[in-house]
Structure formats: structure tokens, C-alpha cells
C-alpha angles and dihedrals in degrees: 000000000000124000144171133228126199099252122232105275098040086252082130140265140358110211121212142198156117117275078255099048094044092044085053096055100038084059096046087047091042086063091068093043129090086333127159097246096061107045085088081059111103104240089005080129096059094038086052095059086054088059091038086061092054090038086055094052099048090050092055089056098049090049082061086258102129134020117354123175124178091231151046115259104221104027096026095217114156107258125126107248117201120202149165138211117241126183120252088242095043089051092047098045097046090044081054095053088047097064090035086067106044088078086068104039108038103240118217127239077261104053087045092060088050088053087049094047102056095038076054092043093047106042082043085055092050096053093047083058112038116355084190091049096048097057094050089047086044093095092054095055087060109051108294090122110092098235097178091071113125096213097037091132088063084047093051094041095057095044093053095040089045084052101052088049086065086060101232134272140105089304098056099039092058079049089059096081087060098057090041087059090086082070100068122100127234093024143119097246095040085055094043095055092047088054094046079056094043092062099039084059100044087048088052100046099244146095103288079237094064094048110106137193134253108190112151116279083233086074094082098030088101133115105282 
């Protein structure tokens, strides 16, 4: 069974697992990503960079590329665990395209419990962090992110840029509600921020969903 644990530094979450439970969840995750069945769904392309990112970093981990410990956390039992560290706003958003997807390709009884277990893992994983923060993130667990926006990769790439600017920590975590507002459809700061896309792309010559971002890779090279 895979878990998560807050990392250390409140950036989000550290994902566990066996080679058999992370290669579980990377093919039930692979289902509602770049299938068949949603490339008819308007801004299934640009939901489905949000889950590749997620894809990326759990095959990493299972190549041996990222966290590896020689037990388990909770039993002990003397199994070599491989994991990865994920942003709070990386993890909610592609949780939220999950589910999103699931209304275009059928999800099994299966598929469904995988979805269960890491909306359990990872409010779990909140409340281990910040009681006060995860009430306040619980909303946007269960649907309060507009999925059906056709540039919500821009959207999830400046609210996590924008949280890692604030370093980490319990301060920054209780902060994060705030940024995840411009999610939230209908709403001022979700319309503010589509605009502010709207004429960036209209300035570069190109759809507000193709336009990417080019922080500085130092940004992220804090403690998680």
C-alpha cells in the first residue's frame, strides 16, 4: 500500500511505496492520462501535462531516481520503499484532474479505491502538518478547483511557483488557500488571472493554454 507523508519543510507531500505499490498506482493514474477517450475533451491536452508531471515524478522514483528507504514507515518490515516529493498544489490539482477524468473514461471499482486512498493519504498528510491549514485546504480536496478550465496547467504552475516563493513552513501553508482562490470559478481573482493569460497570449502570438513558464530552476532547490 502506498502513503504520504508532509515533508519536512511543509513544501508538500512525500509519496511511499514498494516497486509493486508505485507501479500500481503510476498505471491506474496512467488510464486517465493522454487516452483515447479524452482527446475529444475540450483542454483534456493541457490537464493532461498537470498528471504527466505527477506521472514523471513517480517513475523517477520507481527507476531508483528520487527517495529510497530499506523499510517500511509505519510496519517496519524490511522492504525497500521507494518515494518522491510532490508539492501540495501539484498533488491537489492532479487529484482534481483525476477525478475530472474519470467522467470521460468509466473507472473501475479499482481505480475508484486508488482515488480514495490518496484523498485519505493526503488529507491524512495535511492534518499531520497544520490542523488549522487543512481545514482551510480541505475545499479544495473535494471539487473547489474549477477543472473545466481550459488553461488550468498555467493556473497550477503559478500557484505553486507563487508558494514556493513564500519558503515553506506553517506560515506559508495556511497562506496556500489564499493562492488556490484563483481557482475558483466563477470568482474575481480566477478571472483576473485568465485575463492576465489572455494578453500574454495575445502579446506572443499564441492560445493562453500553450503559454509556459520560465522561473529559475533555483526556485525549488529549497529544503522540502
Amino acid at each position: 500500500m502506498f502513503y504520504t507523508v508532509p515533508t519536512k519543510g511543509g513544501l508538500g507531500i512525500e509519496l511511499w511505496g514498494t516497486y509493486d505499490d508505485l507501479n500500481t498506482l503510476y498505471g491506474v493514474i496512467g488510464k486517465f492520462s493522454n487516452n483515447e477517450e479524452l482527446k475529444p475533451v475540450p483542454g483534456s491536452k493541457n490537464r493532461d501535462k498537470i498528471i504527466s508531471g505527477l506521472s514523471y515524478e513517480i517513475r523517477h522514483a520507481l527507476q531508483g531516481n528520487r527517495l529510497i528507504r530499506e523499510s517500511a514507515l509505519f510496519s517496519g518490515e524490511a522492504v525497500p520503499q521507494f518515494g518522491c516529493e510532490i508539492s501540495w498544489p501539484h498533488m491537489l490539482f492532479s487529484l482534481a484532474v483525476l477525478r475530472y477524468n474519470a467522467h470521460f473514461v468509466a473507472p473501475g471499482k479499482f481505480d475508484l479505491g486508488i482515488f480514495l486512498m490518496l484523498e485519505h493519504w493526503l488529507q491524512k498528510s495535511m492534518e499531520e502538518f497544520d490542523q488549522q491549514g487543512a481545514v482551510l485546504l480541505s475545499p479544495f480536496l473535494e471539487g473547489a478547483i474549477h477543472t473545466a478550465n481550459p488553461c488550468l496547467y498555467q493556473y497550477m504552475r503559478s500557484v505553486n511557483m507563487e508558494y514556493f516563493l513564500l519558503g515553506g513552513g506553517t506560515e506559508s501553508f495556511r497562506k496556500l488557500p489564499k493562492l488556490l482562490k484563483r481557482t475558483q470559478h466563477p470568482g474575481s481573482a480566477y478571472d483576473n488571472y485568465m485575463e492576465f493569460l489572455t494578453n500574454e497570449a495575445a502579446r506572443l502570438k499564441c492560445d493562453a493554454s500553450e503559454l509556459e513558464f520560465e522561473e529559475e530552476n533555483s526556485l525549488y532547490e529549497i529544503e522540502w
